[in-house]
VODREN-680193 format. One record per residue (C-alpha): residue in three letters; residue number from 1; x, y, z. Coordinates in nm, 4 decimals. Example, Ala and Ser with C-alpha at 12.3 -4.5 7.8 and 13.67 -1.06 7.14 Angstrom:
2
+---------+-----+----------+----------+----------+
! residuo ! num !        u !        v !        w !
+---------+-----+----------+----------+----------+
!     ALA !   1 !   1.2300 !  -0.4500 !   0.7800 !
!     SER !   2 !   1.3670 !  -0.1060 !   0.7140 !
+---------+-----+----------+----------+----------+
REM end
This chain:
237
+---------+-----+----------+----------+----------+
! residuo ! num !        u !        v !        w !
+---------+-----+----------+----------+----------+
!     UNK !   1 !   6.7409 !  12.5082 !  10.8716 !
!     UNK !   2 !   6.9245 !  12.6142 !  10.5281 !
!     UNK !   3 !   7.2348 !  12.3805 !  10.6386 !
!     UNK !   4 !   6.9915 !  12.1148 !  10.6715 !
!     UNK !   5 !   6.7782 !  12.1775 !  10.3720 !
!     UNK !   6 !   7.1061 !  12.1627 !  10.1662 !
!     UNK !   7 !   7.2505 !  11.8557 !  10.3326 !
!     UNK !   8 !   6.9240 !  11.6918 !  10.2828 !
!     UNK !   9 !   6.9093 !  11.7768 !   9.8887 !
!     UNK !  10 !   7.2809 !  11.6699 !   9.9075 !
!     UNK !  11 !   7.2052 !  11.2947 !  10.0234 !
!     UNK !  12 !   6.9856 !  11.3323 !   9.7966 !
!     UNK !  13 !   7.1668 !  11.4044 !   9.4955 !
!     UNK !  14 !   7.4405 !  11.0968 !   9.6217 !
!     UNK !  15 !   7.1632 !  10.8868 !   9.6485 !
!     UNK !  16 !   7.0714 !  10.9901 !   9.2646 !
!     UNK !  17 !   7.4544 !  11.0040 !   9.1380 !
!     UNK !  18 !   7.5214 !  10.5929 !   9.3157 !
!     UNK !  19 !   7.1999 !  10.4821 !   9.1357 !
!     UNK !  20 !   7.3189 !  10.6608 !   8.7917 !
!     UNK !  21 !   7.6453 !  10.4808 !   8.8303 !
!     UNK !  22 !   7.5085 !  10.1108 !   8.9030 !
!     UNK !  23 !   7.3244 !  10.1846 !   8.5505 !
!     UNK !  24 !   7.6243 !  10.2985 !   8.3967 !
!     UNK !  25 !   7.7645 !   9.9487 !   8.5062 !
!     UNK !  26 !   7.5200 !   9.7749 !   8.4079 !
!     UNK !  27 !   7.4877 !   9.9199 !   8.0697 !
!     UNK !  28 !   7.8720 !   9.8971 !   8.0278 !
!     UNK !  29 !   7.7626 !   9.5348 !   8.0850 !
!     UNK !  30 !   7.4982 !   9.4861 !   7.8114 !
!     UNK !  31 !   7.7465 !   9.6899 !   7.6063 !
!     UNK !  32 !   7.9919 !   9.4222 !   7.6564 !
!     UNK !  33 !   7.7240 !   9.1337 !   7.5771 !
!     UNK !  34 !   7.6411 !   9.3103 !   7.3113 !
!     UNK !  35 !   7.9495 !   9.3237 !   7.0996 !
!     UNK !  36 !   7.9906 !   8.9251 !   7.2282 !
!     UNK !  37 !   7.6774 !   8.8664 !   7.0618 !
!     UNK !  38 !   7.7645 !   9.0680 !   6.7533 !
!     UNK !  39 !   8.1261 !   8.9147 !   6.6950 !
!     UNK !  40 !   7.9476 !   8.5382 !   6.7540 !
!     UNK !  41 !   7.6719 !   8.6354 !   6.4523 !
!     UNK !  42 !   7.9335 !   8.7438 !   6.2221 !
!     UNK !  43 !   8.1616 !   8.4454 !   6.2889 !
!     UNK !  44 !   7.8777 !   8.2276 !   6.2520 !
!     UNK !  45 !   7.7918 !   8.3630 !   5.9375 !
!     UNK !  46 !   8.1565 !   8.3808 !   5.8086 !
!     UNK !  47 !   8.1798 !   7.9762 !   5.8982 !
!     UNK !  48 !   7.8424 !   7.9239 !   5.7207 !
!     UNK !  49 !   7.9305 !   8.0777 !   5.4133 !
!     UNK !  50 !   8.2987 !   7.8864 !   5.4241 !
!     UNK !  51 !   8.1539 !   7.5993 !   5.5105 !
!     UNK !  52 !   7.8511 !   7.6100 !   5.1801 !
!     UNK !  53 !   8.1739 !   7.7287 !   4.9769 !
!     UNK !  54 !   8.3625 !   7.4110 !   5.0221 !
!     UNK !  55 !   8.2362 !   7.1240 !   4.8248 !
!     UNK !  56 !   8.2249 !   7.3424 !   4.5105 !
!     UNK !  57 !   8.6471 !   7.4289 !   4.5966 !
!     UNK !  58 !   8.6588 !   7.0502 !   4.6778 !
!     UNK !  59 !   8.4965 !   6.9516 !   4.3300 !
!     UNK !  60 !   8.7286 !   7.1881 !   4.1671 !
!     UNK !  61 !   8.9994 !   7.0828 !   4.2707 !
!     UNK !  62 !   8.9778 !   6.7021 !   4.2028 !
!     UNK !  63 !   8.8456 !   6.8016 !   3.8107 !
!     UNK !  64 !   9.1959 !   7.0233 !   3.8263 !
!     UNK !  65 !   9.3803 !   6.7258 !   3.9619 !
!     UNK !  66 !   9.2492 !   6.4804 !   3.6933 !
!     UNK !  67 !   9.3253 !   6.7218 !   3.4217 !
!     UNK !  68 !   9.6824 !   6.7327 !   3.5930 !
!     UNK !  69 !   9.6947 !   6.3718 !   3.5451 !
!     UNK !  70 !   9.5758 !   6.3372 !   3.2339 !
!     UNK !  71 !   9.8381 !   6.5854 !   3.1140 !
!     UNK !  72 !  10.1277 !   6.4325 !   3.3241 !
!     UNK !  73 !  10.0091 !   6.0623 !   3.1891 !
!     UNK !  74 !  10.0496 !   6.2423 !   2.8018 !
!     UNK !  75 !  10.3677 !   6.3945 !   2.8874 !
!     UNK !  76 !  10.5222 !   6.0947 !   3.0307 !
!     UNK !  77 !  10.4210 !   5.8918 !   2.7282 !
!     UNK !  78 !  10.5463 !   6.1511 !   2.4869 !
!     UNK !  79 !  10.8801 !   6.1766 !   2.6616 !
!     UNK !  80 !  10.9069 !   5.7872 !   2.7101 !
!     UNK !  81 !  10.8224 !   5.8199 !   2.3273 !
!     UNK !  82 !  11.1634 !   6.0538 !   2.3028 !
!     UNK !  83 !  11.3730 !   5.8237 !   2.4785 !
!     UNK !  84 !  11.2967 !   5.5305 !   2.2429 !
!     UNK !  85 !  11.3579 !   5.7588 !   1.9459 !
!     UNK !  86 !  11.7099 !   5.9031 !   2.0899 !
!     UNK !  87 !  11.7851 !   5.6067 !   2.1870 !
!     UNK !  88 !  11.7416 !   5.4772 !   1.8184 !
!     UNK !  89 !  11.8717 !   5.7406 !   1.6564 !
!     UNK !  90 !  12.2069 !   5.7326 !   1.8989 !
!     UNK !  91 !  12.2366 !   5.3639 !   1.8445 !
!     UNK !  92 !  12.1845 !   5.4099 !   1.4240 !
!     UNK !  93 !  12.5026 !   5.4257 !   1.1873 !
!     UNK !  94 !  12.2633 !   5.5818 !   0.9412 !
!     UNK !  95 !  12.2087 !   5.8932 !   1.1865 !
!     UNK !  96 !  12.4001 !   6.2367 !   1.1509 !
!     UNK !  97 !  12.5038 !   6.4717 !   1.3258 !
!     UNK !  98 !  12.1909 !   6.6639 !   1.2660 !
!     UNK !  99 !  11.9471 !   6.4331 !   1.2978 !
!     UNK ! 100 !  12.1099 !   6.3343 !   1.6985 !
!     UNK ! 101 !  12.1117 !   6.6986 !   1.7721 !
!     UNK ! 102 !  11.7237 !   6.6798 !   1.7109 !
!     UNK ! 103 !  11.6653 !   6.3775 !   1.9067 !
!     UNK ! 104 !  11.8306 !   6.5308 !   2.2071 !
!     UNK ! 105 !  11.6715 !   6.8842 !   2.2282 !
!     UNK ! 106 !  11.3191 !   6.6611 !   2.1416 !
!     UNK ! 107 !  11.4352 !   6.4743 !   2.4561 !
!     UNK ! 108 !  11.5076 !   6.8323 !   2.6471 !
!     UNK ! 109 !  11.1979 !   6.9663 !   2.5819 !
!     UNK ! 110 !  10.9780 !   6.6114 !   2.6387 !
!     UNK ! 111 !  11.1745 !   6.6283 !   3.0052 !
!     UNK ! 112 !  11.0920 !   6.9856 !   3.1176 !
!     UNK ! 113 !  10.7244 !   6.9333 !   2.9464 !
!     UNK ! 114 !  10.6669 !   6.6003 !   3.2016 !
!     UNK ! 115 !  10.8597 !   6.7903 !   3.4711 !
!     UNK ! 116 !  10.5700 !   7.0501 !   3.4651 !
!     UNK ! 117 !  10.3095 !   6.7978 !   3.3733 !
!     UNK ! 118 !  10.4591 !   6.6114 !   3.7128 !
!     UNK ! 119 !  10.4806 !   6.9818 !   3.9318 !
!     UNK ! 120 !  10.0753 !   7.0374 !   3.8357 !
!     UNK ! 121 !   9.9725 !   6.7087 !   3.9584 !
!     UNK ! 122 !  10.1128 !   6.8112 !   4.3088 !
!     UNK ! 123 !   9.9813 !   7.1598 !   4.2808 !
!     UNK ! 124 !   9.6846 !   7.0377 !   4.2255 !
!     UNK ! 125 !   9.6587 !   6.7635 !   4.4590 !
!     UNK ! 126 !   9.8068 !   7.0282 !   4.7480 !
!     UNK ! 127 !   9.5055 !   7.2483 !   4.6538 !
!     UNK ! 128 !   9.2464 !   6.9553 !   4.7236 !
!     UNK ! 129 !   9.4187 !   6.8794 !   5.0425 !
!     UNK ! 130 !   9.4501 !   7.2419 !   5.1215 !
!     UNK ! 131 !   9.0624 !   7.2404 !   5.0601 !
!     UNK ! 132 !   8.9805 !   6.9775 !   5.2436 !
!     UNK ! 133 !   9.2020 !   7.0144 !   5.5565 !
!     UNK ! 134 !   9.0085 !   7.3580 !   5.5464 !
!     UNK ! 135 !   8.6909 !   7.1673 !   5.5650 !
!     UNK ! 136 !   8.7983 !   6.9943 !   5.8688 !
!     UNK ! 137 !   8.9228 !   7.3270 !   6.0192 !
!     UNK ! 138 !   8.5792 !   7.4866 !   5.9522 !
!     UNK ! 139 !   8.3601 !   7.1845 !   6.0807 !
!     UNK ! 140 !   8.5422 !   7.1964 !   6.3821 !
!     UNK ! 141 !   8.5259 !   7.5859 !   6.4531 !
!     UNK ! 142 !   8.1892 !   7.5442 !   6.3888 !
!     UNK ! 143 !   8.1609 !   7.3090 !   6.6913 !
!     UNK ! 144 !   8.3508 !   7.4977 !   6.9120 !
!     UNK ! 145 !   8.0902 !   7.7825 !   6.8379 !
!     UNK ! 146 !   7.8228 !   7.5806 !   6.9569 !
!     UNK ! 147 !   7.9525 !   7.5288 !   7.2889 !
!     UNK ! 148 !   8.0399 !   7.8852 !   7.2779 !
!     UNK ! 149 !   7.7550 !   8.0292 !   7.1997 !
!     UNK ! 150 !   7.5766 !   7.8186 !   7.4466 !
!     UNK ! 151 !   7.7998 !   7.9579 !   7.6984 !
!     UNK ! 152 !   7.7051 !   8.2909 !   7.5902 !
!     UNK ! 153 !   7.3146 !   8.2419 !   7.6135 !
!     UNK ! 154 !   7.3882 !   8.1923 !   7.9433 !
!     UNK ! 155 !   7.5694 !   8.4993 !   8.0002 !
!     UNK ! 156 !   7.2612 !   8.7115 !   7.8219 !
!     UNK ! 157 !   7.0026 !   8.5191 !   8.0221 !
!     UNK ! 158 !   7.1462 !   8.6210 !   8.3190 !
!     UNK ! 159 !   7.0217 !   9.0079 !   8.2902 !
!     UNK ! 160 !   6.6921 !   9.0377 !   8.5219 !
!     UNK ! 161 !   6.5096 !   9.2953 !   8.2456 !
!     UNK ! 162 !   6.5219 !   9.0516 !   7.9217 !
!     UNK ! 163 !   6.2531 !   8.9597 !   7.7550 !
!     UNK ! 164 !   6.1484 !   8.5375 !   7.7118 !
!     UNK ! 165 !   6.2443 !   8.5722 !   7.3482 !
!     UNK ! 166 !   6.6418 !   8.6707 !   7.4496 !
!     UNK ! 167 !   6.6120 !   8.4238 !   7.6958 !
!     UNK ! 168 !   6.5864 !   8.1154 !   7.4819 !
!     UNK ! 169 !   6.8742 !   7.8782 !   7.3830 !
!     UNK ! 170 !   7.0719 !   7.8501 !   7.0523 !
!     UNK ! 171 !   7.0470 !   7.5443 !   6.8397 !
!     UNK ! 172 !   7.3004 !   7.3483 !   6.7312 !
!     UNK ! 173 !   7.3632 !   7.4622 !   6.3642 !
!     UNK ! 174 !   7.5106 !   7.7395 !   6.2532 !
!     UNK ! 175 !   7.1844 !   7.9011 !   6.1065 !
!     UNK ! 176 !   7.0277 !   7.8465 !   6.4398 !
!     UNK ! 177 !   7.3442 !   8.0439 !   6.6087 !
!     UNK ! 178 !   7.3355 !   8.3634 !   6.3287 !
!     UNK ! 179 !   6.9381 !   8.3593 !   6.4214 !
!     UNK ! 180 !   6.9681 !   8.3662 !   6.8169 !
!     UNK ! 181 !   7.2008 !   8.6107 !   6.8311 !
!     UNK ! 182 !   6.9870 !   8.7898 !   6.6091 !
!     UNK ! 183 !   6.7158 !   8.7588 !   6.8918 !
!     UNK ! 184 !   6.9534 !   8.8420 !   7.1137 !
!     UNK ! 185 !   7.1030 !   9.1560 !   6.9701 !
!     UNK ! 186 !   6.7801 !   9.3247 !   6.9782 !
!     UNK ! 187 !   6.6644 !   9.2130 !   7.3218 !
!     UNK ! 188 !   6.9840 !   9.3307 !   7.4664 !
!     UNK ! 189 !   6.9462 !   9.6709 !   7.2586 !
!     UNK ! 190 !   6.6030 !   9.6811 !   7.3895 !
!     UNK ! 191 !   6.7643 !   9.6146 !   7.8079 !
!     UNK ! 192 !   7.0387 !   9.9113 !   7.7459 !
!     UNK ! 193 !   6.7301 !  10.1642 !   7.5600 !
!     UNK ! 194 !   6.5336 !  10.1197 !   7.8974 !
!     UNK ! 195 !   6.8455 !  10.1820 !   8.1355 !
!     UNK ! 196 !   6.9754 !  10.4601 !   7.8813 !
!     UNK ! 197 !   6.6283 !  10.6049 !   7.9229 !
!     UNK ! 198 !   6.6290 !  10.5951 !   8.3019 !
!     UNK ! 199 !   6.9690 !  10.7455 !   8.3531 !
!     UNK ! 200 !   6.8178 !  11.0382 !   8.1552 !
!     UNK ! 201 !   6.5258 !  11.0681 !   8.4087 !
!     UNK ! 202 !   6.7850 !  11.0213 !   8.6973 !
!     UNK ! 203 !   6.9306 !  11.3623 !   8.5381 !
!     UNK ! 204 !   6.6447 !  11.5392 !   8.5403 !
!     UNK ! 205 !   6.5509 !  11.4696 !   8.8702 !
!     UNK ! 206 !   6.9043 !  11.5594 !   8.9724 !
!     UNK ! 207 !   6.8779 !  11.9259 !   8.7951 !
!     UNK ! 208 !   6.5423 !  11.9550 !   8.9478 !
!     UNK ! 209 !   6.7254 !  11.8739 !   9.2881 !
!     UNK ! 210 !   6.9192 !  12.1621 !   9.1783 !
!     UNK ! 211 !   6.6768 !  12.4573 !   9.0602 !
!     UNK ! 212 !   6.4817 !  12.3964 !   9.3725 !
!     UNK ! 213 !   6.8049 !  12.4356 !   9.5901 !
!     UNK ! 214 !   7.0065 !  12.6675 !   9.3844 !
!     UNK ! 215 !   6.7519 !  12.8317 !   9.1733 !
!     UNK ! 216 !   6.9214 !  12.7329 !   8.9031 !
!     UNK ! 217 !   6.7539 !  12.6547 !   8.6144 !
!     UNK ! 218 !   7.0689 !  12.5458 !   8.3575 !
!     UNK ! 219 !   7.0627 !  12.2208 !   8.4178 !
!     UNK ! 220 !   7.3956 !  11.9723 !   8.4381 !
!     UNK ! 221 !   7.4581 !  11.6965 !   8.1647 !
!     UNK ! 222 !   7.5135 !  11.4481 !   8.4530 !
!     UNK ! 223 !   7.4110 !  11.3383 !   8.8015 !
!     UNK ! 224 !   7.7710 !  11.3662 !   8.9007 !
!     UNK ! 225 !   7.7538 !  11.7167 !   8.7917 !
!     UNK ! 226 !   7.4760 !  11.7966 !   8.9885 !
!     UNK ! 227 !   7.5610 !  11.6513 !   9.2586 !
!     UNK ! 228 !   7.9471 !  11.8348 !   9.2561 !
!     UNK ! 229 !   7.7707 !  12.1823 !   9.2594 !
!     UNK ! 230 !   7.5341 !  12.1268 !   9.5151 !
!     UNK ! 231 !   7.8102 !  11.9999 !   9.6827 !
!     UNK ! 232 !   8.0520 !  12.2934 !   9.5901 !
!     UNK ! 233 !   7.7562 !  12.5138 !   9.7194 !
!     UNK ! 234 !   7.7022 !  12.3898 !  10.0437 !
!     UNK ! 235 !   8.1096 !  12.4047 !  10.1103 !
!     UNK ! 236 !   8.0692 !  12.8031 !  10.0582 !
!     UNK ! 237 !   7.7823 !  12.7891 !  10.2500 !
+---------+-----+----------+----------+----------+
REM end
């Protein structure tokens, strides 16, 4: 009768410890959906925020770019300006020595000063370009997270125990996707805090499995646990 008793509390305590892991899965599973949810928000927000930043790096850069020109435009006159005067002063009998010497280290530094003026113009144009090739890069991550995050909404609707709220769809902006995921974050958190909560009452019904059939009153931290010592005691047995 105490061979049967013990095999009895021993189904018993499988039956317990297969149920315990089927909610471990399943909360490995919400885990999972959870950090997909998480990493979507974040990347939502992080496009947003690129995205708002933009025109005002866009606007900059074109006033930086006319500035260039403006400079370059200066620079080119004053070294056309230099030319003339070498030129002149090259071409005069009246000229010395001294006075051609000047004309060509004006000319020298006229040169490197529209050489710069002419390397910030395409600085400055590669910056708007940068900035707006980054635009384009953005807008179109931005769609791609759309049809991701739809995909994912379908994913997170899938779990039986969610509430309506978790269940609905994202739009189709970027606010829309930081604010489901929101939604969904905490009706995921709320799924895992129920089947967290029941593999705690799966323990104590396994330790209570236990104290009847062992008299043991310490208690294990797992079903598994329990179930290895009842089963441990019934081999002696």
């Amino acid at each position: 009768m105490a061979d049967a008793r013990a095999a009895e509390f021993l189904q018993l305590a499988r039956e317990l410890e297969e149920r315990d892991l089927e909610l471990a899965a399943r909360i490995d599973g919400i885990s999972t959906l959870l950090r997909d949810v998480d990493g979507l928000k974040e990347r939502a927000t992080r496009l947003r925020h690129g995205i708002e930043e933009i025109p005002a790096e866009i606007r900059h850069a074109e006033v930086d770019e006319r500035d260039a020109r403006v400079r370059e435009a200066t620079a080119l006159e004053e070294l056309a300006a230099a030319e003339r005067a070498h030129d002149d002063t090259h071409r005069s009998r009246k000229a010395g020595a001294d006075a051609k010497e000047r004309a060509d280290r004006a000319l020298i530094r006229a040169e490197v000063v529209a050489a710069d003026a002419t390397t910030g113009v395409m600085r400055a144009r590669s910056r708007l370009e940068d900035a707006i090739r980054e635009e384009a890069v953005l807008r179109s991550e931005a769609e791609g997270l759309e049809v991701e995050a739809r995909e994912l909404a379908r994913s997170v609707a899938e779990e039986p125990r969610l509430s309506e709220t978790g269940r609905s769809v994202p739009g189709r902006t970027l606010p829309d996707i930081e604010e489901w995921a929101a939604r969904a974050h905490a009706a995921l958190f709320v799924v895992r805090g129920g089947l967290d909560s029941e593999r705690e009452r799966l323990v104590v019904e396994a330790n209570a499995l236990a104290a009847v059939l062992l008299g043991d009153q310490s208690g294990g931290s797992s079903v598994s646990l329990v179930r290895q010592r009842i089963e441990e005691t019934q081999g002696r047995g």
